[in-house]
N, C-alpha and C positions, 0 to 999 in steps of 0.2 A: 380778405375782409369778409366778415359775416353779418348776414341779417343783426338789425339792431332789437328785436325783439328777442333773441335769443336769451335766455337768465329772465325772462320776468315771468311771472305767475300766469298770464295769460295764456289760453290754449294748454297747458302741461294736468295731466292727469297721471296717479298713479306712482305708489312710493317702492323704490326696490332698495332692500337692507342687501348689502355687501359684507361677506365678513370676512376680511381678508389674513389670514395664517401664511404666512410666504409669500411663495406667489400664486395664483388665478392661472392654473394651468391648461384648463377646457374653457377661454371663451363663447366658442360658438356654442358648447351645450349651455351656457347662460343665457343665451342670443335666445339660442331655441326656445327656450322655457320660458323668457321673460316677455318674449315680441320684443328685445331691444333693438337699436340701431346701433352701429359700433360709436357714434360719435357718445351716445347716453350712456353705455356700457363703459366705454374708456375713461369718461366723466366719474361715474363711480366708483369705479376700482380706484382711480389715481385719489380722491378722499377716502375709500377703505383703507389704502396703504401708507397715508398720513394719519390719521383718526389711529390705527395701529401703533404708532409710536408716540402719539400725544401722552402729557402728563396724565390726561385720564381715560386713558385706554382701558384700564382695570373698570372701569364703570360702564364706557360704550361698545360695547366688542364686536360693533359694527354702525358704519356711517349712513347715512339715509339721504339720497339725492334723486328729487324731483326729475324723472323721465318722462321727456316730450312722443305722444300716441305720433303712430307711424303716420298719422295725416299729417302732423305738423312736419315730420320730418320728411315727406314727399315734397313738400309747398317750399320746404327749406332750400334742400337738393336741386331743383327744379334749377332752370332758366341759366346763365351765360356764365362758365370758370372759366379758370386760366389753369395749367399743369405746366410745370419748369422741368424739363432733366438737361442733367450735363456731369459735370464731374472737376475734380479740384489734384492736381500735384502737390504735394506738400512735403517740408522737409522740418520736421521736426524732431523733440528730445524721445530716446526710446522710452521713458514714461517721466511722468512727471518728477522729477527731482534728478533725472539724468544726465551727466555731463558731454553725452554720446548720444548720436544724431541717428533719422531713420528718415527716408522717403515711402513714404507710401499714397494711396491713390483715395480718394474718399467722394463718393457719389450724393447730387447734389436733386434735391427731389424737393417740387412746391406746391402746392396744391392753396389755389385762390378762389376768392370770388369774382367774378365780373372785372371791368377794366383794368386799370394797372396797377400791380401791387404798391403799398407803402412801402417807405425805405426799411430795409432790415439790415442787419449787419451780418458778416459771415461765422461769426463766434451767436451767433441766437441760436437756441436749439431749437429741433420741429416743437411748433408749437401747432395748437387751434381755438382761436378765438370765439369764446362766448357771451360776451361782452361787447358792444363796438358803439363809440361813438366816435367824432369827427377829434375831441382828444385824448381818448383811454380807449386799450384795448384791454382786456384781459382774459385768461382762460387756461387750458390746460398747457402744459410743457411733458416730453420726455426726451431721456438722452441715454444713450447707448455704452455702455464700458465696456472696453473690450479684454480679455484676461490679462494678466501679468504672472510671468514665471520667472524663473532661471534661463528661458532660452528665449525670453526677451532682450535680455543685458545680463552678462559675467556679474553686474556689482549686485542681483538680485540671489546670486547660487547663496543657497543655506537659509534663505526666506520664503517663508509662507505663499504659496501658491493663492492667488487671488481667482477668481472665478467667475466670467462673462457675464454681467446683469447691467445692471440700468437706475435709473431714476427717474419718477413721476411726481409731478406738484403744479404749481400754478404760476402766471410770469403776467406782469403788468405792463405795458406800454405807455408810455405819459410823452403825447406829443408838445412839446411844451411851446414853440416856434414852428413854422416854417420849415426853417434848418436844425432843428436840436431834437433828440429826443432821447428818455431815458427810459431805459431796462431794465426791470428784475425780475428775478428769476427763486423760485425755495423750490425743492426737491428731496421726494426721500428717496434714500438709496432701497435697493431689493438685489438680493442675492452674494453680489461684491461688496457691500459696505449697506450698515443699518445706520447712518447718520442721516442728518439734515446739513446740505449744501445750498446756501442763498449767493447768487452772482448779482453784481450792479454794471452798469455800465449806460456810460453818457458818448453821444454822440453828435458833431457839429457834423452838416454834410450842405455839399453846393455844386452846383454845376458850372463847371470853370469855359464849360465853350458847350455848341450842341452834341451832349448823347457821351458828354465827358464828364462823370462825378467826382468829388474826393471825399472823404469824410475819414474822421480820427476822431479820436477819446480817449477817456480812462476807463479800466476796469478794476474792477474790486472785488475780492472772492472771499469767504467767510464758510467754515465749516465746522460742524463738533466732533467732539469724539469717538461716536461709530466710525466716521470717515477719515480722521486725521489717524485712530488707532491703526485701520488697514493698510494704510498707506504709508503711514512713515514709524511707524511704530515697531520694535526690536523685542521681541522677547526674551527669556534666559534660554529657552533651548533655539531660536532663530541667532543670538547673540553665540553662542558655542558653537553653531553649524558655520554663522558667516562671516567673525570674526570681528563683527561690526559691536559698538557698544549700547548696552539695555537703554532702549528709551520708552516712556510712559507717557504718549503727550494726550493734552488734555486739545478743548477745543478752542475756537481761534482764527482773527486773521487767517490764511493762508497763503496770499498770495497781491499784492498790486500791480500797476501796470499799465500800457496804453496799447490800441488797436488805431493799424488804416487800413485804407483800402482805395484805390483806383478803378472804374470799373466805365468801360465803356460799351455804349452798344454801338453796334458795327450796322445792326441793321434793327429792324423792330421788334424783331426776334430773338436773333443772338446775341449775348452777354460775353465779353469778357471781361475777367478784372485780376487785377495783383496787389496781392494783400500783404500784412505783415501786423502781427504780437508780438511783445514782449512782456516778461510777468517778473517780477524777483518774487522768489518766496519768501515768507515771512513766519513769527510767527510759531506754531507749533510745525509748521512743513520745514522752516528753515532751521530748526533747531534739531530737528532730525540727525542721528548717527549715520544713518544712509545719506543724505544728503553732504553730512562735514564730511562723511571721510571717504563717501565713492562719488557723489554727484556736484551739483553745481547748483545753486540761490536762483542765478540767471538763466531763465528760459524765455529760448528764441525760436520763433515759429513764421514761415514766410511760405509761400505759393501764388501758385497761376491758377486760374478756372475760366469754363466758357461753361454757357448754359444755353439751351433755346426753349421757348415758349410757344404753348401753341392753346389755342383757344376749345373745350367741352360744351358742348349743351347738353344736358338731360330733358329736354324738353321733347 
């Protein structure tokens, strides 16, 4: 959770234009130059690199976001977080649309305000909240891609080589109950995929005894075609190399599905929980020649994770 003053015009002095062309490869020399703070700087960039693919990009060829003077962001920093690390087992599809499974290990990092964090799900990407009241939060999002080749999965040889990048944008929280609360998420791609990818997802959650939760929902993923082209998409020379047939898809649906999870604390500190996704593809993902003729619609994703928490002052 973050200061509720954070987003209003109060205290904030000072306009820095971002012009984002790829990617922002010298932060800190922006830092230096600007007196930013990473939280102001990471705020800008993530609107340069949306503002960059909007329909009127050709007019703004760069975004302009109100950055808070390092007094405010000292007064911010100041006084009692929380920091989570731990880590998650997981067995899932070796990339989206694959019929063939992969265990790998994925590190679990949280960085809060003051007492106990709100419920989050294990499918929310890092996010950080500039925005907060008792029921919306909202503010930045990123999420990490990690490459796709040939020596991910056999059904990828004679396809396009993807390339480790990310996506930055904005995610809403809307407490709407209690027990319920719904997510979303828009993000543009940068590096792996020039598209726009918006996630939804709802959430009933409750505590069935002390320090025992459960929570499940739907989820819902929608994508264009910067992102549906990289991913499922076959060209004439990827379609001669991989034997697969030419697809052109446009954007779309991608994907439905529902999430749970289990998650107990053991002590005040330590977290464990066991989780479990399911998605079918839809859609331009499921219409995919890679999908009909090497992969599978249904993807299933389940794991363990423990985390511990431990308490920061800056003060």
């Amino acid at each position: 959770m973050v200061d509720r003053n954070v987003g209003s015009a109060d205290g904030l002095c000072g306009v820095l234009v971002v012009v984002v062309k790829g990617v922002v490869t010298d932060f800190r020399d922006i830092e230096r130059k600007q007196g930013l703070r990473p939280a102001g700087l990471l705020f800008c960039v993530t609107l340069g690199v949306i503002m960059q693919k909007a329909r009127f990009a050709s007019l703004l060829a760069a975004s302009v976001a109100l950055v808070a003077p390092p007094a405010w962001a000292d007064g911010f920093f100041s006084g009692n977080w929380y920091v989570t690390l731990g880590g998650a087992g997981i067995s899932a599809p070796t990339f989206e649309g694959s019929k063939n499974r992969k265990l790998f290990f994925q590190p679990i990092i949280s960085v809060g305000r003051g007492g106990a964090p709100r419920f989050s799900s294990r499918n929310d990407n890092p996010s950080f909240a500039i925005y907060d009241t008792d029921v919306l939060r909202a503010g930045v999002v990123g999420k990490f891609l990690p490459g796709r080749d040939a020596g991910t999965d056999s059904a990828l040889t004679g396809l396009s080589e993807i390339k480790w990048g990310g996506e930055l944008g904005g995610f809403a929280d809307l407490y709407v109950t209690d027990y319920l609360r719904a997510r979303a998420e828009l993000r543009q791609g940068f590096r792996s995929h020039d598209g726009l990818v918006a996630d939804v997802a709802l959430d009933a959650f409750t505590d069935v005894a002390p320090g025992l939760r459960v929570s499940a929902g739907p989820r819902l993923s929608y994508a264009t075609s910067g992102y549906t082209q990289a991913y499922y998409g076959v060209d004439a020379t990827e379609s001669a190399a991989s034997g697969l047939s030419q697809y052109n898809p446009e954007g779309g649906i991608t994907s439905y599905g529902a999430g749970g999870a289990i998650t107990w604390d053991a002590t005040d500190k330590l977290s464990m929980s066991a989780f479990t996704e399911y998605k079918r593809l839809a859609g331009p993902a499921a219409d995919s020649s890679l999908v009909k003729e090497e992969g599978s619609r249904n993807q299933l994703m389940f794991g363990v994770s423990a985390s511990y928490k431990f308490g920061v002052s800056f003060d």
